[in-house]
mmCIF file of the N, C-alpha and C atoms, coordinates in Angstrom:
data_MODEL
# 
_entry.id   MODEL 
# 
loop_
_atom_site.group_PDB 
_atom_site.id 
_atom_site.type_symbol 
_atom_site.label_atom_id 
_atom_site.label_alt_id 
_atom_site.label_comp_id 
_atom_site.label_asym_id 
_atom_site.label_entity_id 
_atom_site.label_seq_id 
_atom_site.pdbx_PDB_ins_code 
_atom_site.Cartn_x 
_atom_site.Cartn_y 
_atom_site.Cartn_z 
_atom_site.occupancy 
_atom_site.B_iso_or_equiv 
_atom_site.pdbx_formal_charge 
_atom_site.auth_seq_id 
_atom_site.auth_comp_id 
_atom_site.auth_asym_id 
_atom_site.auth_atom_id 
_atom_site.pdbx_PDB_model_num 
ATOM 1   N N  . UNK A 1 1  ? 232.193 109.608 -84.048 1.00 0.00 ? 1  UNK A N  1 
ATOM 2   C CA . UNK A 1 1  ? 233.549 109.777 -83.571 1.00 0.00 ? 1  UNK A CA 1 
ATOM 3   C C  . UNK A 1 1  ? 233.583 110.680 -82.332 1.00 0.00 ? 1  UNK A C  1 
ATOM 4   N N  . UNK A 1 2  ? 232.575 111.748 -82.387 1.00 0.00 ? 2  UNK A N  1 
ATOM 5   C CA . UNK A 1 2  ? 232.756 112.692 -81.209 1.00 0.00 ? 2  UNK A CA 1 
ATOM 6   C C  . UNK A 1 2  ? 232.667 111.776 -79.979 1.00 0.00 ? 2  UNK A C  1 
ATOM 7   N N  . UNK A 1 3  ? 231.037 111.200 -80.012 1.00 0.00 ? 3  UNK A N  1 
ATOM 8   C CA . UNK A 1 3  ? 230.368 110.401 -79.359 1.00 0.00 ? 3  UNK A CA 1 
ATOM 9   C C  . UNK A 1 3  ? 231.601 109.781 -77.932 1.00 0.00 ? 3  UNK A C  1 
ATOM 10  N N  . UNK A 1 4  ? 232.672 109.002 -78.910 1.00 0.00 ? 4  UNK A N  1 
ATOM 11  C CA . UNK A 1 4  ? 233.518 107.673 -78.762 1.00 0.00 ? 4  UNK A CA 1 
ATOM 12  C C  . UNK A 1 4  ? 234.377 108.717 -77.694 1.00 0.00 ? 4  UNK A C  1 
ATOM 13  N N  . UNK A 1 5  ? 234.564 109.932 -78.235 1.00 0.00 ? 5  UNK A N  1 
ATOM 14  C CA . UNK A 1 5  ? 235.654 111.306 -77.145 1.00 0.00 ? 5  UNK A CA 1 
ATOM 15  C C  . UNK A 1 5  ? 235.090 111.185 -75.896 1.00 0.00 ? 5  UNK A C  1 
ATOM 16  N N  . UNK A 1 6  ? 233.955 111.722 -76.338 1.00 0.00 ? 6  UNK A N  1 
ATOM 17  C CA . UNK A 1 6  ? 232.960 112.395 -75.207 1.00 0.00 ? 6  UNK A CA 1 
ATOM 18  C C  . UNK A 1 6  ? 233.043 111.135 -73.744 1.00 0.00 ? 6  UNK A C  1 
ATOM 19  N N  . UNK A 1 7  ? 232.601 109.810 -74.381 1.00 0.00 ? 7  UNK A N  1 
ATOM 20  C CA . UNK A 1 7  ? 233.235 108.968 -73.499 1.00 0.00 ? 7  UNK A CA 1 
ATOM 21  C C  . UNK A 1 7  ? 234.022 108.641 -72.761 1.00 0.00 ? 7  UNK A C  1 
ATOM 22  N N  . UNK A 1 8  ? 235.156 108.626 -73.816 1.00 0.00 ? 8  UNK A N  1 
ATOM 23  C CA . UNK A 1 8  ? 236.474 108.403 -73.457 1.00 0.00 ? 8  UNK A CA 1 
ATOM 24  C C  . UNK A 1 8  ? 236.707 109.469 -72.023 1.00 0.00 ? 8  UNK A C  1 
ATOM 25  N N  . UNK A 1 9  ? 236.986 111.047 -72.243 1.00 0.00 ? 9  UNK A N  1 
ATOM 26  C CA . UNK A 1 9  ? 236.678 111.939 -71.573 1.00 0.00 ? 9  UNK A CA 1 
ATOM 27  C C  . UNK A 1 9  ? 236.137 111.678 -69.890 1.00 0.00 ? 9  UNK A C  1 
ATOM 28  N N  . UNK A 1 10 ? 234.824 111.729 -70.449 1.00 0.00 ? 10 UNK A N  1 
ATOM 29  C CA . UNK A 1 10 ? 233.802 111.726 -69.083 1.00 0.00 ? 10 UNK A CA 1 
ATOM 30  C C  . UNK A 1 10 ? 234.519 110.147 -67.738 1.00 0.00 ? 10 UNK A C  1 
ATOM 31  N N  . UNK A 1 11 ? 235.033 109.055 -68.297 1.00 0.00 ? 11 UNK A N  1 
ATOM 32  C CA . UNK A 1 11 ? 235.435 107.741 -68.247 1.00 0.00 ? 11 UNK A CA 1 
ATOM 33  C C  . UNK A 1 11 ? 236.606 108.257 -67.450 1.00 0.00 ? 11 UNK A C  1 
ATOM 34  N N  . UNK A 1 12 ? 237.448 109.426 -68.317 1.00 0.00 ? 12 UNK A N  1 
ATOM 35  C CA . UNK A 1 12 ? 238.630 109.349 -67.472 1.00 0.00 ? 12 UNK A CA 1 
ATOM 36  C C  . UNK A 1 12 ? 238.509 110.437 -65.971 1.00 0.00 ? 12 UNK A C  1 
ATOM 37  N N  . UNK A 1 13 ? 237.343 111.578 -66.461 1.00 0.00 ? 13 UNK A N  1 
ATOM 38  C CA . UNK A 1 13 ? 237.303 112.155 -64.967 1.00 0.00 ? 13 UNK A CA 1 
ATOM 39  C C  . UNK A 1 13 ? 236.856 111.175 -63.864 1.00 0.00 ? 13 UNK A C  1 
ATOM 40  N N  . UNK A 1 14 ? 236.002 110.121 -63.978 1.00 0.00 ? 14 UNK A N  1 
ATOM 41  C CA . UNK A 1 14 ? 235.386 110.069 -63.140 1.00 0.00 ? 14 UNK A CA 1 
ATOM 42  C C  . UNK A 1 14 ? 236.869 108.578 -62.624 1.00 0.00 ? 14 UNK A C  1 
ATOM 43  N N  . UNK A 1 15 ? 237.097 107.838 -63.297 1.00 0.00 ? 15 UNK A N  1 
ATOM 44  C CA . UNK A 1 15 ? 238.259 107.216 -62.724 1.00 0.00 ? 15 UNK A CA 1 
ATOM 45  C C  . UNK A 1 15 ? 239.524 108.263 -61.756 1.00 0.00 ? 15 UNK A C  1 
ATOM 46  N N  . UNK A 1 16 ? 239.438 109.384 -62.529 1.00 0.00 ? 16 UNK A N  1 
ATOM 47  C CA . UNK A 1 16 ? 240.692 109.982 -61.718 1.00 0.00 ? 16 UNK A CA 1 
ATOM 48  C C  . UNK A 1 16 ? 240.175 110.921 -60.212 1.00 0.00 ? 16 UNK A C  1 
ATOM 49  N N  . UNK A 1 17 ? 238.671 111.110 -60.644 1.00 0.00 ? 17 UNK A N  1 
ATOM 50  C CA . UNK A 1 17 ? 238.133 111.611 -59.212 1.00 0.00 ? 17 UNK A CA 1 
ATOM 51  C C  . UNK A 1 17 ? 238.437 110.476 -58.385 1.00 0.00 ? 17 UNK A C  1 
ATOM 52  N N  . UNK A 1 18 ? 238.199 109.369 -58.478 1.00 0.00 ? 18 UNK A N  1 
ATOM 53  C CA . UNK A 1 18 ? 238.077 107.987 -57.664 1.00 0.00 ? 18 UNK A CA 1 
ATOM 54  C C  . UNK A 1 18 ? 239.238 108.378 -56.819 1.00 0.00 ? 18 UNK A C  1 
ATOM 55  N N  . UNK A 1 19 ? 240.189 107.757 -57.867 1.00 0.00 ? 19 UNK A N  1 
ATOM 56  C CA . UNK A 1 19 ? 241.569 107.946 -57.164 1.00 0.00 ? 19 UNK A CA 1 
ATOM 57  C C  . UNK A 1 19 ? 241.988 109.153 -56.221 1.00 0.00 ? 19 UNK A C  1 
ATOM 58  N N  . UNK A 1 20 ? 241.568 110.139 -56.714 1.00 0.00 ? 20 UNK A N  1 
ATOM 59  C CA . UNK A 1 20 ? 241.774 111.604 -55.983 1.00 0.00 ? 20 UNK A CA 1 
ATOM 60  C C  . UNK A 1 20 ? 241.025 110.921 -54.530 1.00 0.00 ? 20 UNK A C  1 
ATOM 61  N N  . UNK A 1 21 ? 239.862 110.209 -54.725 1.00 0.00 ? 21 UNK A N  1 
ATOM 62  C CA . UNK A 1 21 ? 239.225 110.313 -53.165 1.00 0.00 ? 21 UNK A CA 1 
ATOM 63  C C  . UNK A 1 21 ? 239.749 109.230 -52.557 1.00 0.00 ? 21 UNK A C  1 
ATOM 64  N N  . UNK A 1 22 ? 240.373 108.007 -53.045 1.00 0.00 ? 22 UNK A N  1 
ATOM 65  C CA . UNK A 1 22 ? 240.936 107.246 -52.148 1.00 0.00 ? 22 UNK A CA 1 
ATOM 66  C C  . UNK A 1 22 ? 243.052 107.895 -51.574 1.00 0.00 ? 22 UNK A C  1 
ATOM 67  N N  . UNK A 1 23 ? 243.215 108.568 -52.691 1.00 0.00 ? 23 UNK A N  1 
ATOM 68  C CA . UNK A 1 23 ? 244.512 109.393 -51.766 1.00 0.00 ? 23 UNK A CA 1 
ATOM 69  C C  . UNK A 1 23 ? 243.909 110.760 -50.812 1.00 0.00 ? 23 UNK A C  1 
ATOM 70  N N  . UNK A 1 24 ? 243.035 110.844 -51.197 1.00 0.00 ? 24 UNK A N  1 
ATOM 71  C CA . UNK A 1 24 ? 242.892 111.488 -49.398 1.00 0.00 ? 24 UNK A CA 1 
ATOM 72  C C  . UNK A 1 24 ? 242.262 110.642 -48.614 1.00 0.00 ? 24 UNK A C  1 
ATOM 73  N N  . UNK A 1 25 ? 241.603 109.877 -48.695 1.00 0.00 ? 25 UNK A N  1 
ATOM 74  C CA . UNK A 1 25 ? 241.472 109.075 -47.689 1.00 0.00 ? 25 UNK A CA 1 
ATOM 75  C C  . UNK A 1 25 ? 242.442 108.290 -47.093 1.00 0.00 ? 25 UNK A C  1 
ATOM 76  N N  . UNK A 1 26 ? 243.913 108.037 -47.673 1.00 0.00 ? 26 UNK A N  1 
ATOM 77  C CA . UNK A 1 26 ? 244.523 107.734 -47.388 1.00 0.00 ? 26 UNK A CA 1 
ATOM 78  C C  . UNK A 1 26 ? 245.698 109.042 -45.937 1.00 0.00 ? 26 UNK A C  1 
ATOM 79  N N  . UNK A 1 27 ? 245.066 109.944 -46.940 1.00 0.00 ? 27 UNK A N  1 
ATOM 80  C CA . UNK A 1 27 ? 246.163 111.122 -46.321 1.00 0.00 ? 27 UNK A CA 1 
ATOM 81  C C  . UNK A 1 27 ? 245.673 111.328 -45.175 1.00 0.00 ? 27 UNK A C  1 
ATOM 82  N N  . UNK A 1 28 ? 244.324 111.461 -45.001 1.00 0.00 ? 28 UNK A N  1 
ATOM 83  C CA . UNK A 1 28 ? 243.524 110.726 -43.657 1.00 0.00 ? 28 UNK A CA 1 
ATOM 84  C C  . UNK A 1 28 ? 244.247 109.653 -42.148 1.00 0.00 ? 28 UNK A C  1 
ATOM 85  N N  . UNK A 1 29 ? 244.594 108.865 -42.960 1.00 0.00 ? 29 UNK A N  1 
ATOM 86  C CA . UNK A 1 29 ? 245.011 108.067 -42.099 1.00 0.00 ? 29 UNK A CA 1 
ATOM 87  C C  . UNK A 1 29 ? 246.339 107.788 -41.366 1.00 0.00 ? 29 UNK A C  1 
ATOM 88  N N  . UNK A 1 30 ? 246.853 109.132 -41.981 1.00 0.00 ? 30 UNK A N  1 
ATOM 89  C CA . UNK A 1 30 ? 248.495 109.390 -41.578 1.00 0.00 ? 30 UNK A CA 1 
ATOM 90  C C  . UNK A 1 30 ? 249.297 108.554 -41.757 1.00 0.00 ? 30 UNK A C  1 
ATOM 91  N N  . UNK A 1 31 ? 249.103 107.219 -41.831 1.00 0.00 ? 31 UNK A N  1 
ATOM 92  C CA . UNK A 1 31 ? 249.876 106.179 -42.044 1.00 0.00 ? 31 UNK A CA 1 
ATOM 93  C C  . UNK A 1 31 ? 249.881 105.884 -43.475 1.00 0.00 ? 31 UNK A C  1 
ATOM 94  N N  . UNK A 1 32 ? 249.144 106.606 -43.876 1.00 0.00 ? 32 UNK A N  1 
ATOM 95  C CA . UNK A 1 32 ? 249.284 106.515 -45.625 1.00 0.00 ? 32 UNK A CA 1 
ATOM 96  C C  . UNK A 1 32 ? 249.487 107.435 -46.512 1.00 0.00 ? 32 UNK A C  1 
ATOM 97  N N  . UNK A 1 33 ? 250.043 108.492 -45.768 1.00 0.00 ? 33 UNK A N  1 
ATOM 98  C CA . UNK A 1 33 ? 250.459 109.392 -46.383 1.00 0.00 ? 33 UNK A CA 1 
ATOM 99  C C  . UNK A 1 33 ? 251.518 109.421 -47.724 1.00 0.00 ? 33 UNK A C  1 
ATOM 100 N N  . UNK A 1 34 ? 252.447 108.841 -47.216 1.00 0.00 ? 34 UNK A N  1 
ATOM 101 C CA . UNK A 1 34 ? 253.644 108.275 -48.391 1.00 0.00 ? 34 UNK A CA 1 
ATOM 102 C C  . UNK A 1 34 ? 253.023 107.418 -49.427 1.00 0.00 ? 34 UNK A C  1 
ATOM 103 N N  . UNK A 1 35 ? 251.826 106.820 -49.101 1.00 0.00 ? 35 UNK A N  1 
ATOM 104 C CA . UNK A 1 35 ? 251.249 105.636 -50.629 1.00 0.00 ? 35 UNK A CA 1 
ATOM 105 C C  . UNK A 1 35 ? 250.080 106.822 -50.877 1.00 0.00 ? 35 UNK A C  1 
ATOM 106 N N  . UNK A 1 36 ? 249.848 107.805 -50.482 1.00 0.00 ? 36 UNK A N  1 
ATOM 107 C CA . UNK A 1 36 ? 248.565 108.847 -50.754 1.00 0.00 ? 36 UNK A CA 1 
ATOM 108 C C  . UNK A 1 36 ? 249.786 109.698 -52.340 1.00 0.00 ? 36 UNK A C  1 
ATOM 109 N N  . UNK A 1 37 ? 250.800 110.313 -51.370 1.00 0.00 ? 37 UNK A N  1 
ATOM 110 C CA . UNK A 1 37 ? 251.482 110.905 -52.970 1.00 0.00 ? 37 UNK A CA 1 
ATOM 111 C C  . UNK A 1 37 ? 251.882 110.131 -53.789 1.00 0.00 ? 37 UNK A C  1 
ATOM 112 N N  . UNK A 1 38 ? 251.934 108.718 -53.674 1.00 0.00 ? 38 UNK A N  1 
ATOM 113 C CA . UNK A 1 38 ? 252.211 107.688 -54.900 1.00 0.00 ? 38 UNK A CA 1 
ATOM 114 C C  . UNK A 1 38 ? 251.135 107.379 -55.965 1.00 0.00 ? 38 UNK A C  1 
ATOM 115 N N  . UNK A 1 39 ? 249.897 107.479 -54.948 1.00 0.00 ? 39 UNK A N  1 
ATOM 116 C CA . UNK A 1 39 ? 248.349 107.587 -55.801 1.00 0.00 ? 39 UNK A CA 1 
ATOM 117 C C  . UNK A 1 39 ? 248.101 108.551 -56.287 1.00 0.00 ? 39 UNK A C  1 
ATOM 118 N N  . UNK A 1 40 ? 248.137 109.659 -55.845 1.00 0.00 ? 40 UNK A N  1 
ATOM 119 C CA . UNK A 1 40 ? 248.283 111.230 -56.356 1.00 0.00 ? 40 UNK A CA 1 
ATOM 120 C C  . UNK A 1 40 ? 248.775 111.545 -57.588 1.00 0.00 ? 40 UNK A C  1 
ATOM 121 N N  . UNK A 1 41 ? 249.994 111.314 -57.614 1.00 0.00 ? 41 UNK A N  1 
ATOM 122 C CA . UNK A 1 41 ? 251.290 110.925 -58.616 1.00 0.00 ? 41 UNK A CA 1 
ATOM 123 C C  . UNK A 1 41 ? 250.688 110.094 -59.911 1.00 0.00 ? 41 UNK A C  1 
ATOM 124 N N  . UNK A 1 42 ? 250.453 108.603 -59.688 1.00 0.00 ? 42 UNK A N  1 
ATOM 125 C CA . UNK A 1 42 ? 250.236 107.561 -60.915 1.00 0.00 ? 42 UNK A CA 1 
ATOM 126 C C  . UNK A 1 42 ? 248.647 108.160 -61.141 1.00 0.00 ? 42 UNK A C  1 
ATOM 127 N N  . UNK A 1 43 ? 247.622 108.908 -60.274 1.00 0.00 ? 43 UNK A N  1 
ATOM 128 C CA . UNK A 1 43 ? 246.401 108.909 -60.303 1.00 0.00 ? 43 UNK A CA 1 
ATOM 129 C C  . UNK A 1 43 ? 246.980 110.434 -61.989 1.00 0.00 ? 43 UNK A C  1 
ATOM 130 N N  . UNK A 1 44 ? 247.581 111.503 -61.801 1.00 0.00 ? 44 UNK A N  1 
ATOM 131 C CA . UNK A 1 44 ? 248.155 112.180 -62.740 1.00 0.00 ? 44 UNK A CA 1 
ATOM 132 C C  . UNK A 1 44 ? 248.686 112.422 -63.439 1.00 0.00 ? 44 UNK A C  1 
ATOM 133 N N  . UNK A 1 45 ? 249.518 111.385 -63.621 1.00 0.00 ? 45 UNK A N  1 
ATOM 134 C CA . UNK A 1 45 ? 250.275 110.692 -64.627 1.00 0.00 ? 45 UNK A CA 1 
ATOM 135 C C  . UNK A 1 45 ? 248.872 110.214 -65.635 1.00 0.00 ? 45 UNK A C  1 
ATOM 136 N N  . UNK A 1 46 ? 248.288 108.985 -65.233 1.00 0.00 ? 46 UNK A N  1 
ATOM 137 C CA . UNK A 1 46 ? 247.161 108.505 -66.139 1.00 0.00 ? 46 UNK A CA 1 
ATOM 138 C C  . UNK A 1 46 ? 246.421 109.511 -66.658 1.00 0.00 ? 46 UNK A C  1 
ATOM 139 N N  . UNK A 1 47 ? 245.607 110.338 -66.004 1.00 0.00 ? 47 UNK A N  1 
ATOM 140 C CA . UNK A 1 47 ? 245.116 111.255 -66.534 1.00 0.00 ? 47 UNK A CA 1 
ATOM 141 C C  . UNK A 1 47 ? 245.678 112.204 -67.918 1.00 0.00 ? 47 UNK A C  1 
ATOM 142 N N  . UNK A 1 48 ? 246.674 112.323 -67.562 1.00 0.00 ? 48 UNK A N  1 
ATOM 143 C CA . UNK A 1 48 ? 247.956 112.940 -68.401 1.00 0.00 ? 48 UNK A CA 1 
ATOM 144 C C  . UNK A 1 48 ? 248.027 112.455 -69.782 1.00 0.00 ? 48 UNK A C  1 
ATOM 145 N N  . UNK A 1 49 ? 248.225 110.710 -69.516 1.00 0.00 ? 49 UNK A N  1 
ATOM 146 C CA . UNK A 1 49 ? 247.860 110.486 -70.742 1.00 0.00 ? 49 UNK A CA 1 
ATOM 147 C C  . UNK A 1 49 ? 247.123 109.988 -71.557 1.00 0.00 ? 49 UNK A C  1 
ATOM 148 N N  . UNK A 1 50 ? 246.102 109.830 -70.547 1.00 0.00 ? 50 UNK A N  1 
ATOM 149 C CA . UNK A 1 50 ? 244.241 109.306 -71.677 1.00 0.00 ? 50 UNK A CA 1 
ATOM 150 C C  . UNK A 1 50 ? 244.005 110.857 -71.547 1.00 0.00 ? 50 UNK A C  1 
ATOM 151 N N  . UNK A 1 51 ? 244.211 112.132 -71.164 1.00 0.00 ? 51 UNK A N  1 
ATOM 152 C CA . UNK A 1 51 ? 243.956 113.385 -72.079 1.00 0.00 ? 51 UNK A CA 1 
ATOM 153 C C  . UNK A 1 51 ? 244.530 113.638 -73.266 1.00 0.00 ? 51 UNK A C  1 
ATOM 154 N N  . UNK A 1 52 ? 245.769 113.176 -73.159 1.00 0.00 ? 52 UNK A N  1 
ATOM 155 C CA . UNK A 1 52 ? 246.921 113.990 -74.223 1.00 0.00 ? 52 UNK A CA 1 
ATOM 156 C C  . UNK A 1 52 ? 246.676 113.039 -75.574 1.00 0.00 ? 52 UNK A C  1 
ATOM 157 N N  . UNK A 1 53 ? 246.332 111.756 -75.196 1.00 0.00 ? 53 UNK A N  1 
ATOM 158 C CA . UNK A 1 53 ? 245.796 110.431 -76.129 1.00 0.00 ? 53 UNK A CA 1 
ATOM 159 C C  . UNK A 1 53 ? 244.788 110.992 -77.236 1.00 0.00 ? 53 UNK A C  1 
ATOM 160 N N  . UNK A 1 54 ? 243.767 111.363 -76.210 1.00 0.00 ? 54 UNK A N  1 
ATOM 161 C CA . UNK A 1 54 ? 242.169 111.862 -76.469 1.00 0.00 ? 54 UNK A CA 1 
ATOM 162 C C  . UNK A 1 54 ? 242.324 112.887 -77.550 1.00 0.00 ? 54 UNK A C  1 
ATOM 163 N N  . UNK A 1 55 ? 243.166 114.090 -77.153 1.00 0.00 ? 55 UNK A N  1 
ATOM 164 C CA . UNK A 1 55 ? 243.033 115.017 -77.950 1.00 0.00 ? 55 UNK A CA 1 
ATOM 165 C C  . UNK A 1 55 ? 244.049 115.029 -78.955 1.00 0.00 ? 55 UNK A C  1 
ATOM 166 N N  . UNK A 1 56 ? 245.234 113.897 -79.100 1.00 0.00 ? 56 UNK A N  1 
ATOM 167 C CA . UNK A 1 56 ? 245.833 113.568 -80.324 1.00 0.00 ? 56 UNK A CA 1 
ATOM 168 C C  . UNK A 1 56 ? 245.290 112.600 -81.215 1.00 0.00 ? 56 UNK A C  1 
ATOM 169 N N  . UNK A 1 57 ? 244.430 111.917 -81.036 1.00 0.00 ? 57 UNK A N  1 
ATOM 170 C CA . UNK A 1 57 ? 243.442 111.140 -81.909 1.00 0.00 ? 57 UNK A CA 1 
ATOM 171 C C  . UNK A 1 57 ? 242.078 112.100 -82.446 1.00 0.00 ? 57 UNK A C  1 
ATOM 172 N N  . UNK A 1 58 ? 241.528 112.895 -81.621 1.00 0.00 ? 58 UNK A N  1 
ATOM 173 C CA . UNK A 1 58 ? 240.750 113.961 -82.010 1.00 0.00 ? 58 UNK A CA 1 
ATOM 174 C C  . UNK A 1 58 ? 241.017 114.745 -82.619 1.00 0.00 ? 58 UNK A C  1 
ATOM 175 N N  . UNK A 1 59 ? 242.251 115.024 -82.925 1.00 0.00 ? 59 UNK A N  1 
ATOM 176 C CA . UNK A 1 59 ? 243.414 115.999 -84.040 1.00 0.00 ? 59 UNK A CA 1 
ATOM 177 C C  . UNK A 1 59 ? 243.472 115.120 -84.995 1.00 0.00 ? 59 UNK A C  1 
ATOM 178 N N  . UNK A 1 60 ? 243.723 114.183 -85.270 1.00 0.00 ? 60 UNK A N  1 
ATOM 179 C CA . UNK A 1 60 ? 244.130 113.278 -86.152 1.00 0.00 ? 60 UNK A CA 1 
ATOM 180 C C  . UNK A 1 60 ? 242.936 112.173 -86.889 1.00 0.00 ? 60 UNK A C  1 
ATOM 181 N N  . UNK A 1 61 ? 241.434 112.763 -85.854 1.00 0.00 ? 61 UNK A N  1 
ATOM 182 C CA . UNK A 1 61 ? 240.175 112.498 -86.822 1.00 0.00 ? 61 UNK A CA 1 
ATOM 183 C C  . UNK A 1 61 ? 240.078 110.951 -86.418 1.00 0.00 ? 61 UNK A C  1 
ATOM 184 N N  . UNK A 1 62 ? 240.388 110.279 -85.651 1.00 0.00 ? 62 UNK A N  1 
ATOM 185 C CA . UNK A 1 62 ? 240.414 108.675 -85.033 1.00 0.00 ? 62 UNK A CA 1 
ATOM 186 C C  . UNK A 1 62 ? 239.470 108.322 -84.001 1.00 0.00 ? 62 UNK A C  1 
ATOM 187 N N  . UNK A 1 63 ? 238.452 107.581 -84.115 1.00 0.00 ? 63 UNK A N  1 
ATOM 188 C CA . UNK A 1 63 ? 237.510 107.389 -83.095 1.00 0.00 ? 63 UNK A CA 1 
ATOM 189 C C  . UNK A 1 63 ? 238.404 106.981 -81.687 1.00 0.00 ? 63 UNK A C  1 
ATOM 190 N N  . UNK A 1 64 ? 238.061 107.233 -80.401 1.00 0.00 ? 64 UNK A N  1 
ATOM 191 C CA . UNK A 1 64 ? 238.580 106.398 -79.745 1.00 0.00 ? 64 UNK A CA 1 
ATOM 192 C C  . UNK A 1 64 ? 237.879 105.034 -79.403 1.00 0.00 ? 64 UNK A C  1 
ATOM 193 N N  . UNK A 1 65 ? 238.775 103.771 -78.827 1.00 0.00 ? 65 UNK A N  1 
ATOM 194 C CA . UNK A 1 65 ? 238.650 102.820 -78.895 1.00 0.00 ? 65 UNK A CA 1 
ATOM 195 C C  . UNK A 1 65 ? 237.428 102.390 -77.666 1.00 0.00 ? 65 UNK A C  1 
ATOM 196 N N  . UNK A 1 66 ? 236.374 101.402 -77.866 1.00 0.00 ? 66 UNK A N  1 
ATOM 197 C CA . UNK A 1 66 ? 235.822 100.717 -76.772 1.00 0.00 ? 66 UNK A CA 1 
ATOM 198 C C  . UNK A 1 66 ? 236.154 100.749 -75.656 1.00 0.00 ? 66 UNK A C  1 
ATOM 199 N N  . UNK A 1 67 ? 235.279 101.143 -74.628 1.00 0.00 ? 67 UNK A N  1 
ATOM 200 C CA . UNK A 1 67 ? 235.916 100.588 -73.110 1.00 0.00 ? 67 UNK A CA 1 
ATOM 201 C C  . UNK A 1 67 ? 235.393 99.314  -73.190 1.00 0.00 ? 67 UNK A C  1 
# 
């Protein structure tokens, strides 16, 4: 069950680094500034809630599910 966290976890930093590096690359380009805080935004939102997911199934003793 840990195992299935630990995954889950590691899965979601590295998706939300992604995103972090394509909204600055966007913020980069000045012309994308306005879709850079929209990525920013939904990129922290998600995070938000495959953490809050993670550690209410880890409270509640529930493997998390397959990627």
């Amino acid at each position: 069950m840990v195992y299935s966290h630990h995954t889950w976890m590691i899965g979601t930093l590295w998706f939300y680094a992604l995103w972090r590096v394509v909204g600055w690359i966007l913020v980069v380009t000045i012309l994308g500034i306005l879709v850079a805080w929209i990525v920013f935004g939904a990129a922290w939102l998600w995070n938000a809630y495959r953490s809050i997911k993670g550690f209410v199934d880890l409270n509640n003793n529930r493997a998390m599910p397959v990627q």
